[in-house]
C-alpha positions in Angstrom: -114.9 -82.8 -65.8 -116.0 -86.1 -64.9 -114.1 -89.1 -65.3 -114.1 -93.1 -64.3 -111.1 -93.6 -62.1 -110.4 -96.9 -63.2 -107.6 -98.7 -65.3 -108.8 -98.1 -68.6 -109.2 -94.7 -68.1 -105.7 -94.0 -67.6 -104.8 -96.6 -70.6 -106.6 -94.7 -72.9 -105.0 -91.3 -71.6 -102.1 -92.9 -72.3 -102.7 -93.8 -75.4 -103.8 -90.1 -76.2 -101.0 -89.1 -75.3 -98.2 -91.6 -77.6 -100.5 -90.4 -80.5 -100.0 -86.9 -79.6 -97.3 -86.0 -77.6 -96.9 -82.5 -78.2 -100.3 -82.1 -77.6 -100.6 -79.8 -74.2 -104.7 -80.8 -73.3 -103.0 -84.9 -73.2 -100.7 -84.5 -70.9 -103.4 -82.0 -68.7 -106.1 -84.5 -69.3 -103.8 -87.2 -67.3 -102.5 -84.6 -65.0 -106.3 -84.4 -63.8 -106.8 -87.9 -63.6 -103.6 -88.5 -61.2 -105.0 -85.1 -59.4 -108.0 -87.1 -58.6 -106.6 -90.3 -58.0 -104.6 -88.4 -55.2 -101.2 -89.7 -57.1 -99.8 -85.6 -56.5 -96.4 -86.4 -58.1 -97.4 -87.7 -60.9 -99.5 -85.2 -61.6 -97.4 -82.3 -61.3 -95.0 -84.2 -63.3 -98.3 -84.2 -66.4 -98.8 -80.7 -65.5 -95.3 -79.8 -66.2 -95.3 -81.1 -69.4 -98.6 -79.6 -70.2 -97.3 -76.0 -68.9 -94.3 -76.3 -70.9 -96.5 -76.8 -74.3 -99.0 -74.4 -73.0 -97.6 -71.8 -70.6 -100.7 -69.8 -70.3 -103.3 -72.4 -69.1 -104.9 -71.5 -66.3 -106.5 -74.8 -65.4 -102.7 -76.2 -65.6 -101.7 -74.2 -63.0 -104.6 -74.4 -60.7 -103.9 -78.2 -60.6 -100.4 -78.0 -59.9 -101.0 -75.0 -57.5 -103.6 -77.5 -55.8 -101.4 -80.7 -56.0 -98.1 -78.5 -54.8 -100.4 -77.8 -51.8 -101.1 -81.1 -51.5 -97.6 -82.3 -51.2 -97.3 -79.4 -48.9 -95.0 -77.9 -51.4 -96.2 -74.4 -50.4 -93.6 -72.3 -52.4 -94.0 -73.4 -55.4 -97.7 -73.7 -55.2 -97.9 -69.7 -54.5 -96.2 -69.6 -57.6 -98.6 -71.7 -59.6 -101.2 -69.2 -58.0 -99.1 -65.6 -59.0 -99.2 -66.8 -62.4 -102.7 -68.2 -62.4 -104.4 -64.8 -61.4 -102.0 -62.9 -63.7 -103.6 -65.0 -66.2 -107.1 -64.4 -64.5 -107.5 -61.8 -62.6 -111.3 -61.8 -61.1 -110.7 -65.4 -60.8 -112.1 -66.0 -57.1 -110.8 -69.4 -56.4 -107.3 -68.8 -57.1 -107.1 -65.8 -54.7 -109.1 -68.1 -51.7 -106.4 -70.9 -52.5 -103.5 -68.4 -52.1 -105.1 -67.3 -49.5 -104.6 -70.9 -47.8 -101.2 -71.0 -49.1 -100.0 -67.6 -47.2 -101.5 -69.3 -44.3 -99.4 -72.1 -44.3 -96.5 -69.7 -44.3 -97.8 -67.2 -41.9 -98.2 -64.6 -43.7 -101.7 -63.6 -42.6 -101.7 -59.7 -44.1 -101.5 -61.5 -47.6 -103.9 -64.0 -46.8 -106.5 -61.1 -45.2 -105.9 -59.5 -48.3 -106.8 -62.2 -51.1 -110.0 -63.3 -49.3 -111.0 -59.3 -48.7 -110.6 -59.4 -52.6 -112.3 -62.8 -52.6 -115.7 -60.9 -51.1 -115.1 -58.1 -53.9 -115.6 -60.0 -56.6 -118.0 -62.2 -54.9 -120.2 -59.9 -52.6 -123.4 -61.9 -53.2 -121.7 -65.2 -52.5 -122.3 -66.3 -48.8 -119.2 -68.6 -49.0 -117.3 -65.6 -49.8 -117.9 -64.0 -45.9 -117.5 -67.5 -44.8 -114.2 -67.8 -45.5 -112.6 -64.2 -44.1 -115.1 -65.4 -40.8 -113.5 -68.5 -40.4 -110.2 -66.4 -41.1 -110.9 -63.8 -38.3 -112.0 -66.6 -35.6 -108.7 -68.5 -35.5 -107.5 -65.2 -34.9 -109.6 -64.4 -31.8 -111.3 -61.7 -33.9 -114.8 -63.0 -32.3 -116.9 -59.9 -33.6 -115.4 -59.0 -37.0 -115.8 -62.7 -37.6 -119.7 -63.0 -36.8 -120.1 -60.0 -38.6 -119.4 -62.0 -41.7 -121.1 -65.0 -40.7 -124.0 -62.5 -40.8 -123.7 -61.2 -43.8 -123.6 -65.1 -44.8 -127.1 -65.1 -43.2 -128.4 -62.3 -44.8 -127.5 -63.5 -48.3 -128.7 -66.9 -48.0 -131.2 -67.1 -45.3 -132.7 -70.7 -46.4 -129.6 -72.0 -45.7 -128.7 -74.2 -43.3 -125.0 -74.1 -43.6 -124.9 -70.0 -43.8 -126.8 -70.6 -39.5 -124.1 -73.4 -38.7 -121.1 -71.4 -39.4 -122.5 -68.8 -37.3 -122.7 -71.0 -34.8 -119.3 -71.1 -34.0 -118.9 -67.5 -33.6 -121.5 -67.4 -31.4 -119.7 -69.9 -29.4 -116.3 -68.2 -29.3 -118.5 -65.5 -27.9 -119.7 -67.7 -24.9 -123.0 -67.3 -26.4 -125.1 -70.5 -26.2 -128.6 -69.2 -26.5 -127.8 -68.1 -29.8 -125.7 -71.0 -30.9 -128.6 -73.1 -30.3 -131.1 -70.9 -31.8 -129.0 -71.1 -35.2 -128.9 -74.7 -34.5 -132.0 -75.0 -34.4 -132.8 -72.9 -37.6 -130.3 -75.7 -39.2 -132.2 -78.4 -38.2 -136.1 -76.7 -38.7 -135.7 -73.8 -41.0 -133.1 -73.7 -43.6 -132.8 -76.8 -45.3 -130.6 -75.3 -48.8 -128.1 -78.4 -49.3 -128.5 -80.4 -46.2 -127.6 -83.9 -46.8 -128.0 -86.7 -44.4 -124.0 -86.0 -43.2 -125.0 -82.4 -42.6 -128.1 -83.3 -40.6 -126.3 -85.3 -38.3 -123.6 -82.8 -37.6 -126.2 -80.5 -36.9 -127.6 -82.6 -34.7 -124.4 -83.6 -33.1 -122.6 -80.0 -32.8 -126.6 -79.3 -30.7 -125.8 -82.0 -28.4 -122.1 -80.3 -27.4 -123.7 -77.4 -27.2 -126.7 -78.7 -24.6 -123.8 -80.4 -22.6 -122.9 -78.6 -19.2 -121.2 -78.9 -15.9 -123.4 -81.9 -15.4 -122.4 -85.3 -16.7 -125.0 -86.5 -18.9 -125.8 -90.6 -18.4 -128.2 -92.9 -20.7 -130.5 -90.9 -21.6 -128.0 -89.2 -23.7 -125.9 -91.5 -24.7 -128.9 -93.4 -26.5 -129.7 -90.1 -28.0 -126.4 -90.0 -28.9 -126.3 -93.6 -30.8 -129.5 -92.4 -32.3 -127.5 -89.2 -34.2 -125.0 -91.5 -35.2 -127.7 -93.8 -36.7 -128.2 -91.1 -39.4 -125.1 -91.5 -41.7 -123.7 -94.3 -39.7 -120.6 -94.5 -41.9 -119.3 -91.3 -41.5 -116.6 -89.9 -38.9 -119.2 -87.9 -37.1 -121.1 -90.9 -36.4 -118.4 -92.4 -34.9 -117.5 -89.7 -32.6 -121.1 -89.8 -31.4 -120.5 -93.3 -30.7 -117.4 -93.1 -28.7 -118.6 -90.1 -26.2 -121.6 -92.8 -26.2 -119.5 -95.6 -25.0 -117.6 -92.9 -22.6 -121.2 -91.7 -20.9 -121.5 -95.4 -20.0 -118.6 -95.8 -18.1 -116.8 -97.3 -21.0 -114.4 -94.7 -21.7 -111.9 -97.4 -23.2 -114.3 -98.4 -25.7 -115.1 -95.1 -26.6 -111.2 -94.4 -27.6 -111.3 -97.6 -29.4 -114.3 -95.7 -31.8 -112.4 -92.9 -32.3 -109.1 -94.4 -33.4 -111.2 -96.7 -35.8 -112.6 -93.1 -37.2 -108.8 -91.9 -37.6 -107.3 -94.8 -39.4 -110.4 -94.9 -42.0 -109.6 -92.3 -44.7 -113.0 -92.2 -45.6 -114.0 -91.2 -42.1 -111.0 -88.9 -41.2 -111.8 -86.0 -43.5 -115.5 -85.2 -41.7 -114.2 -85.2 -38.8 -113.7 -81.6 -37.6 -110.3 -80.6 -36.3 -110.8 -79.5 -32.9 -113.6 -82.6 -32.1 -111.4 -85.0 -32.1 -108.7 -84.3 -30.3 -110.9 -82.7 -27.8 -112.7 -85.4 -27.0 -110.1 -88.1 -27.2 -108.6 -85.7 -24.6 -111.5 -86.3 -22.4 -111.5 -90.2 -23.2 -107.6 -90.4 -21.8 -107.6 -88.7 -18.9 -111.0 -90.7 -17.9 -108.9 -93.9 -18.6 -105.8 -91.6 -16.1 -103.1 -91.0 -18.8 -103.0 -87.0 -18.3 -99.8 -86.4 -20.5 -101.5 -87.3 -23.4 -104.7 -86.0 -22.4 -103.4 -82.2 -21.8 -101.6 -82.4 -25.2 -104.6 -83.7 -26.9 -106.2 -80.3 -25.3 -104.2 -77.8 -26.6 -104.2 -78.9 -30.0 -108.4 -78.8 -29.9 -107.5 -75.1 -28.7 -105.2 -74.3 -31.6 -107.6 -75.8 -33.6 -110.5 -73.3 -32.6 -112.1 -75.4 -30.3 -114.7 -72.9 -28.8 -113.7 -72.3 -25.1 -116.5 -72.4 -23.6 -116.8 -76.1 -24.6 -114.2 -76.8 -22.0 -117.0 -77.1 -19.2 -117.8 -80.3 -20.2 -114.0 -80.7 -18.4 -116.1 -80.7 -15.2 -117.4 -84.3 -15.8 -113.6 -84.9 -14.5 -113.5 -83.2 -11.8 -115.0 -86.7 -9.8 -113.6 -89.4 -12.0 -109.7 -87.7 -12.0 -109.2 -85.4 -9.8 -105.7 -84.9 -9.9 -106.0 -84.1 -14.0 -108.8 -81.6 -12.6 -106.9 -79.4 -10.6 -103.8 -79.7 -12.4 -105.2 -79.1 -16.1 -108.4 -78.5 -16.1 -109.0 -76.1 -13.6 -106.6 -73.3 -14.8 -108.0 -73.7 -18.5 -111.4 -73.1 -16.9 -110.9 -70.4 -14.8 -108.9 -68.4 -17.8 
């Protein structure tokens, strides 16, 4: 359903809906349109109404399942979801959203459950093993995880995205050889989807990977400014810019990027989780405030921040030594 998001859009819904206000697909039309427009209230409030002259609509409760979950209203979104796969049982979406739901509440058996039911009605789907890998990795289930990431593979091997996610599991593994092989594959082989955004995350995510004990200097940080150069405007451009700034000894510039990227709600939602924080982590403790630095490193872990990124913590190990032996060292050596 697509829609201008713009003023007279939402007079003429409104108008709809004074000339027929018992008319159920009004008030969902405008539900929609406030769903979109990110105004969650006032779309549950449209979906309400539309649920109360139509209680079986599926779409209705999808909506306000997804704008409850917005709110972070996570009760009452799992309900929208009960009743929406009552109404629609082989419905696949509905059962990966309730799935995110009983994750929110920690109730992992019932998420592990909707997405296993998520890849029975969707074997053939690569997203399908995507998910449940994802799933499995927070949860330190390294192999069951790659195993769906290749199955993802093997359903779509033209596409890029199916090697990237795999990536990650290879990493968790300790497994760099691979990652980058999959990276590479990315970046030369499958090309199903890839948008300028995608190619520089691939290209970015490569350059973590190639990152080791020793500190990289100009070279890399050009290359660096290079990657970012390819969607310039998005949050992973901007995180390539501030490790930039912090491989020329400008580590107070770089955090100065990254905060930019974070206040810029266009930005924020590219940036991976566990990037940021990790790497603002490494930008504090160069600049000596190691409180916020160690924080900023356990929430990249919780995140699923692949361990074995943390050697690039050697590049501290000269410039702060005291946030070396006293943080970084121990995580390391785990």
């Amino acid at each position: 359903m697509e829609q201008d998001y713009d003023e007279q859009s939402l007079l003429d819904l409104n108008r709809a809906i004074e000339l027929h206000p018992d008319d159920a697909s009004a008030y969902y039309r405008r539900g929609y349109f406030s769903f979109m427009s990110q105004h969650y209230k006032l779309a549950v409030a449209d979906f309400d109404r539309a649920l109360q002259l139509g209680p079986n609509d599926g779409n209705a409760h999808l909506y306000r399942g997804l704008a409850y979950l917005r709110l972070k209203k996570y009760k009452q979104s799992l309900a929208d979801f009960h009743r929406l796969i009552e109404l629609h049982p082989t419905n696949r979406l509905a059962y990966t959203r309730r799935a995110f739901v009983y994750q929110r509440l920690r109730q992992d058996d019932l998420a592990l459950s909707d997405l296993d039911r998520v890849i029975e009605l969707a074997c053939d789907v690569p997203n399908s093993y995507t998910q449940r890998g994802y799933f499995l990795l927070e949860r330190q289930q390294h192999e069951k995880a790659l195993a769906d990431f290749h199955h993802a593979v093997e359903i779509a091997p033209d596409s890029a995205h199916a090697y990237y996610n795999r990536v990650y599991g290879y990493l968790h593994l300790g497994d760099r050889e691979r990652a980058r092989r999959d990276l590479m594959q990315c970046l030369h082989g499958g090309d199903v989807g890839v948008t300028e955004d995608w190619l520089l995350i691939f290209h970015w995510t490569l350059a973590c990977t190639n990152m080791g004990k020793e500190r990289p200097g100009r070279e890399e940080a050009d290359a660096l400014e290079r990657i970012a150069r390819i969607a310039p405007q998005t949050g992973e451009a901007a995180l390539c810019r501030g490790v930039a700034w912090k491989l020329r000894g400008h580590p107070e510039k770089g955090l100065g990027a990254l905060k930019r990227a974070l206040s810029d709600k266009n930005m924020l939602p590219q940036l991976r989780t566990q990037d940021v924080p990790f790497w603002r982590e490494m930008l504090l403790a160069s600049l000596g405030r190691s409180e916020q630095a160690r924080k900023e490193i356990e929430h990249a872990l919780k995140q699923g921040m692949p361990p074995i990124l943390l050697t690039l913590l050697y590049w501290l190990e000269q410039d702060q030594p005291a946030f070396f032996e006293r943080y970084a060292r121990p995580w390391l050596e785990k």
